[in-house]
KEPALUM-5248 format. One record per residue: y negated, x negated, z negated of N, C-alpha, C, CB in turn; residue number from 1. Coordinates in steps of 0.1 Angstrom, whole numbers, always signed. Each point is the difference from the previous one (the first is absolute). Glycine has a CB too. Layout:
BEGIN
+-------+-------+-------+-------+-------+-------+-------+-------+-------+-------+-------+-------+-----+
|    nv |    nu |    nw |   cav |   cau |   caw |    cv |    cu |    cw |   cbv |   cbu |   cbw | seq |
+-------+-------+-------+-------+-------+-------+-------+-------+-------+-------+-------+-------+-----+
|     Y |     X |     Z |     Y |     X |     Z |     Y |     X |     Z |     Y |     X |     Z | NUM |
...
+-------+-------+-------+-------+-------+-------+-------+-------+-------+-------+-------+-------+-----+
END
This chain:
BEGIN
+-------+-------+-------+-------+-------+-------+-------+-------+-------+-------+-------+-------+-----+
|    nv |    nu |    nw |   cav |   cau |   caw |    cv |    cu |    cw |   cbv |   cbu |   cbw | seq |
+-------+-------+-------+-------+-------+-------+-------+-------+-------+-------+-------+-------+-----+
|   +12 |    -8 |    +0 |   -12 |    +8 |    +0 |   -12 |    -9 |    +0 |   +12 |   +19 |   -12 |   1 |
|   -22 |   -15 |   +18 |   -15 |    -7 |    -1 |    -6 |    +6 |    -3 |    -1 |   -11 |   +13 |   2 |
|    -9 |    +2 |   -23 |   -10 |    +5 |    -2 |   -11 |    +2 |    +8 |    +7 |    -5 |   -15 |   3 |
|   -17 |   +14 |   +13 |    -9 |   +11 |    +4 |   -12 |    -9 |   +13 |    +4 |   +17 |   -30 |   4 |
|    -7 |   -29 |   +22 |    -1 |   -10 |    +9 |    +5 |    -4 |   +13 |    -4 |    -4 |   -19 |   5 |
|   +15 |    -1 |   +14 |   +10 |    -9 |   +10 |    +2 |   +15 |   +11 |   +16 |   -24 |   -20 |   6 |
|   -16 |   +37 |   +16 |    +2 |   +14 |    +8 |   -13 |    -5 |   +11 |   +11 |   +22 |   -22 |   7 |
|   -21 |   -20 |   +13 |   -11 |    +0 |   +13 |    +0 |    -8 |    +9 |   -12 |    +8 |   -12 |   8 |
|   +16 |   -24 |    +8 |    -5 |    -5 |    +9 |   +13 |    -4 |   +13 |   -20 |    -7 |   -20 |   9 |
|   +36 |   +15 |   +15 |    +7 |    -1 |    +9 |    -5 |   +11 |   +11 |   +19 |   -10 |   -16 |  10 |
|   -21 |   +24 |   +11 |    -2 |    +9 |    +9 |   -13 |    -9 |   +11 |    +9 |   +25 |   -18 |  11 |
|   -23 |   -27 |    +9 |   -10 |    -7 |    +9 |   +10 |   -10 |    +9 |   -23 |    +2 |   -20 |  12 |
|   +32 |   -12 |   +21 |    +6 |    -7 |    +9 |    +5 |    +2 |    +8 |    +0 |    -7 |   -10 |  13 |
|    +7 |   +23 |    +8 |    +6 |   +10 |    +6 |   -13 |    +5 |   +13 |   +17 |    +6 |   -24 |  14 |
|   -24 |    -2 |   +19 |   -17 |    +7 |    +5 |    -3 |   -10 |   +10 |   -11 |    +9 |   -24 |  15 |
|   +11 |   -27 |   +21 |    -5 |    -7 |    +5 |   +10 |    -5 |   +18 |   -11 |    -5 |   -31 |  16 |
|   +25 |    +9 |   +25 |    +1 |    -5 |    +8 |    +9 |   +13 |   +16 |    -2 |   -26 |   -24 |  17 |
|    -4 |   +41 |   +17 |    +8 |   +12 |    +7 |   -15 |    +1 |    +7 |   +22 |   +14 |   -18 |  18 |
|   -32 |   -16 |   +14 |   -13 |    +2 |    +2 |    -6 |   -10 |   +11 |    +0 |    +8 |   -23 |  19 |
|    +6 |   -14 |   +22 |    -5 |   -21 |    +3 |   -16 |    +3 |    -4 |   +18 |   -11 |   +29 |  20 |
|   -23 |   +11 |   -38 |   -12 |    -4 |    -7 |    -4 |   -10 |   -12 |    +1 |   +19 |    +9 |  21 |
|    -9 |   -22 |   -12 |    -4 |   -11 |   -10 |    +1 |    +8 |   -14 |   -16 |   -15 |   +17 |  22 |
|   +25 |    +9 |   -24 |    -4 |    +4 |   -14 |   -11 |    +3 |    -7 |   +15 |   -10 |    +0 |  23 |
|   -28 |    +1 |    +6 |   -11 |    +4 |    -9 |    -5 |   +15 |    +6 |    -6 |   -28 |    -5 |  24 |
|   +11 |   +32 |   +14 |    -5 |   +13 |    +8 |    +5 |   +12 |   -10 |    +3 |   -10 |   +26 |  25 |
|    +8 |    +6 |   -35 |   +10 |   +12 |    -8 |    -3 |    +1 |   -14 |   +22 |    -5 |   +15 |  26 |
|   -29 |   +18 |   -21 |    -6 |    +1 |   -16 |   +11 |   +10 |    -3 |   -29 |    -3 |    +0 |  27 |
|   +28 |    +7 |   -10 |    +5 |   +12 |    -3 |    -3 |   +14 |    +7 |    -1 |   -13 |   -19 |  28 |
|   -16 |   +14 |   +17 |    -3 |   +15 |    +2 |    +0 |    -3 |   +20 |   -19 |   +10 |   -30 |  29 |
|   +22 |   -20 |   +38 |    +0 |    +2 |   +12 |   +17 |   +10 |    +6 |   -19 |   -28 |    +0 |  30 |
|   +10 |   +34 |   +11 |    +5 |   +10 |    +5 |    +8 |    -6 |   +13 |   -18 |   +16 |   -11 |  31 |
|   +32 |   -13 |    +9 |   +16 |   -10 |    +8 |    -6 |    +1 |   +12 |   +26 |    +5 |   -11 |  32 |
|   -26 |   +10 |   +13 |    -7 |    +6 |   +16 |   -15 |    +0 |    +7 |   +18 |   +15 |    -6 |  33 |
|   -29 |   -17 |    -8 |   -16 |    +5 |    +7 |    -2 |   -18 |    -2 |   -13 |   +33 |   -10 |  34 |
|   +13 |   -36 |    +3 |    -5 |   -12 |    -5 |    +8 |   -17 |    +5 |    -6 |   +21 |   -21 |  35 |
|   +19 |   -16 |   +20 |   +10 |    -9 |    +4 |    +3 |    -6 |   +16 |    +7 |   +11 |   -20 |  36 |
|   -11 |    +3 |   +25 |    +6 |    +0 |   +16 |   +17 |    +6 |    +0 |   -17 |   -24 |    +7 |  37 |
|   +24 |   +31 |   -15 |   +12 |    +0 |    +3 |    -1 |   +19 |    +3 |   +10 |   -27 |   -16 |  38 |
|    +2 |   +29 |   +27 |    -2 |   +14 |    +5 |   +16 |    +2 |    -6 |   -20 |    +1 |   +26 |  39 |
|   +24 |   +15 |   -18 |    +8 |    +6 |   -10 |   +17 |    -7 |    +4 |   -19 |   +28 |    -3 |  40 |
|   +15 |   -36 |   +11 |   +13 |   -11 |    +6 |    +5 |    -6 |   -14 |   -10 |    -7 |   +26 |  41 |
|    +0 |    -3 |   -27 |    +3 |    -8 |   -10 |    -3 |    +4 |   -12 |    -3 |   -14 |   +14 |  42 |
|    +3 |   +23 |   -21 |    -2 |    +7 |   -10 |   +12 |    +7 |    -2 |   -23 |    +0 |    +4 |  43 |
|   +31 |    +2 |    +6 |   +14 |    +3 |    -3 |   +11 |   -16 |    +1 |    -6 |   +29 |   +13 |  44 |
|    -2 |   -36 |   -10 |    +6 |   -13 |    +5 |    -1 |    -9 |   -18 |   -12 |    +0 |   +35 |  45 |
|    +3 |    +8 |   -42 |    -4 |    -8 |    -6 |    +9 |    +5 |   -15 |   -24 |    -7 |   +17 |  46 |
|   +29 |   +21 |   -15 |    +4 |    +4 |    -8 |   +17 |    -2 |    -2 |   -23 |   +13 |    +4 |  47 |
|   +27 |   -19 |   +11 |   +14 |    -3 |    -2 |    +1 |   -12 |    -5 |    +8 |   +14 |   +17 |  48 |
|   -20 |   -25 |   -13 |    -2 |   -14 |    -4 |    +2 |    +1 |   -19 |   -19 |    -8 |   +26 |  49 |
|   +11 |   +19 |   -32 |    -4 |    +0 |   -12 |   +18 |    +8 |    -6 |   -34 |    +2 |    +4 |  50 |
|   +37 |    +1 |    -2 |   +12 |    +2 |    -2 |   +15 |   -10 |    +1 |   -15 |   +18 |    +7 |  51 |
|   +12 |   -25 |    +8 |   +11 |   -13 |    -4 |    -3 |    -9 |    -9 |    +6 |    +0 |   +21 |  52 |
|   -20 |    -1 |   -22 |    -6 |   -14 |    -8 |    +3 |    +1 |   -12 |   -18 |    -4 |   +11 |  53 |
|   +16 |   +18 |   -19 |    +3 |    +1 |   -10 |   +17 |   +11 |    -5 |   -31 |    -6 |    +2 |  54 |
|   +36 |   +11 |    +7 |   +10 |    +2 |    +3 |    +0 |   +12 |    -7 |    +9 |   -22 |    +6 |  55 |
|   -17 |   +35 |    -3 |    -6 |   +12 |    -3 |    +5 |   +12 |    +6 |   -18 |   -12 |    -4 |  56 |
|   +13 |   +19 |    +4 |    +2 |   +13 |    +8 |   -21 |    +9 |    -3 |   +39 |    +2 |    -6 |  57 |
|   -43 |    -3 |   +16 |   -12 |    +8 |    -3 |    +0 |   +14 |    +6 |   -13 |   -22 |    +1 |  58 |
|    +9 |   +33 |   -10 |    +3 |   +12 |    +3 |   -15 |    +2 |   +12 |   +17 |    +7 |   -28 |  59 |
|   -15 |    +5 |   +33 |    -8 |    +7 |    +9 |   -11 |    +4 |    -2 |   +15 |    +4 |    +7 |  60 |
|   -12 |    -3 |   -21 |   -17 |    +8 |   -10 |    -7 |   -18 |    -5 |   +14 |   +33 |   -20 |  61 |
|    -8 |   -39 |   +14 |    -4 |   -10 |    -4 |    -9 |    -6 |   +14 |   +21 |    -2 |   -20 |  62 |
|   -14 |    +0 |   +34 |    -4 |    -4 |    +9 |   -16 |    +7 |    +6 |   +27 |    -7 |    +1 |  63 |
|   -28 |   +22 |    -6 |    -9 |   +10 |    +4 |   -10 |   -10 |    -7 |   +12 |   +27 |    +2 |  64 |
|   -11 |   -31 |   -16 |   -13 |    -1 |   -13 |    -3 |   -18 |    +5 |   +11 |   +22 |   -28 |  65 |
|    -7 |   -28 |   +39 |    -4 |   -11 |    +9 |    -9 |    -2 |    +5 |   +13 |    +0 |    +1 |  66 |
|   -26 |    -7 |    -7 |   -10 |    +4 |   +10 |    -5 |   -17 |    +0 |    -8 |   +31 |    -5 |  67 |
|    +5 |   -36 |    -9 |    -3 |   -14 |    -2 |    +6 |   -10 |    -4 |   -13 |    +9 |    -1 |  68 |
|   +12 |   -20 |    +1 |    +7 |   -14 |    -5 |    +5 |    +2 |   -14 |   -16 |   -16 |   +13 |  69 |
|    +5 |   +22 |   -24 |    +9 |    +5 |   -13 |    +5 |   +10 |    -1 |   -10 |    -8 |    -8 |  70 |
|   +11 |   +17 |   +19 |    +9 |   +13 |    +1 |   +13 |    -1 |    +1 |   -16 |    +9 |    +8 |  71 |
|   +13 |   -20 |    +1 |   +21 |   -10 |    +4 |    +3 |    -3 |   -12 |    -2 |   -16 |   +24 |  72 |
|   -12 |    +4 |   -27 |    +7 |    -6 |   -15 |    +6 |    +9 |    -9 |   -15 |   -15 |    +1 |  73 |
|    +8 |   +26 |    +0 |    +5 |   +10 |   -16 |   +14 |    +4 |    +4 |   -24 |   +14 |    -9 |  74 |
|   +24 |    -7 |   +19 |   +14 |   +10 |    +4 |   +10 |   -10 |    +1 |    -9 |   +19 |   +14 |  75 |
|   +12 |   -33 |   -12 |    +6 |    -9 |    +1 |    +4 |    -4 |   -14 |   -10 |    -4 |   +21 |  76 |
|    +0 |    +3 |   -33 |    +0 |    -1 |   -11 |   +11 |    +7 |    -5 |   -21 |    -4 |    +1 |  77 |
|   +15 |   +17 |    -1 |    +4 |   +10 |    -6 |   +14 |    +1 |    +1 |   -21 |    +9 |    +4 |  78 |
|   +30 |   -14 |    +8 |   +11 |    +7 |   +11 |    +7 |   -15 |   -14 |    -9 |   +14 |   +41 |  79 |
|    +2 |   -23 |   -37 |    +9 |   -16 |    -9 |    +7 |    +1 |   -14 |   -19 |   -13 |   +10 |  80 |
|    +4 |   +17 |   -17 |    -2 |    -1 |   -16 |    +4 |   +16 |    -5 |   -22 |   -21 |    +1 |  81 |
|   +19 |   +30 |   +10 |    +6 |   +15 |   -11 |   -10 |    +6 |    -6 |   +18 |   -10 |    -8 |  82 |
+-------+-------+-------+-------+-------+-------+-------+-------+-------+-------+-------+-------+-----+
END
């Protein structure tokens, strides 16, 4: 299990490299799709990535409440730690 840290900054590597963008481009409150550049391709691309990496299952509602960098982080969180 990781901590809450080491969470963010795997998904952000995740982000960095499904995205091909620069890390310093990725905050929390930035938005995957307005802010990021990523459309609804990789956003499903990103959700199977977030799933092998951490070896999850993300539900369909959890995926709805997806909108920002900490929105991944949480539901990813959440899905880990319980």
């Amino acid at each position: 299990m990781k901590n809450n840290d080491e969470l963010y900054e795997t998904v952000v590597k995740l982000l960095v490299e499904e995205l091909n963008i620069d890390k310093d481009q990725i905050q929390p409150e930035s938005d995957i799709m307005d802010d990021l550049g990523g459309d609804s391709l990789q956003a499903v691309e990103l959700v199977m990535i977030m799933e092998d990496e951490f070896d999850i299952t993300i539900d369909d509602d959890a995926v709805g409440r997806v909108h920002t960098v900490g929105d991944l982080h949480r539901e990813v969180s959440k899905i880990i730690n319980g």
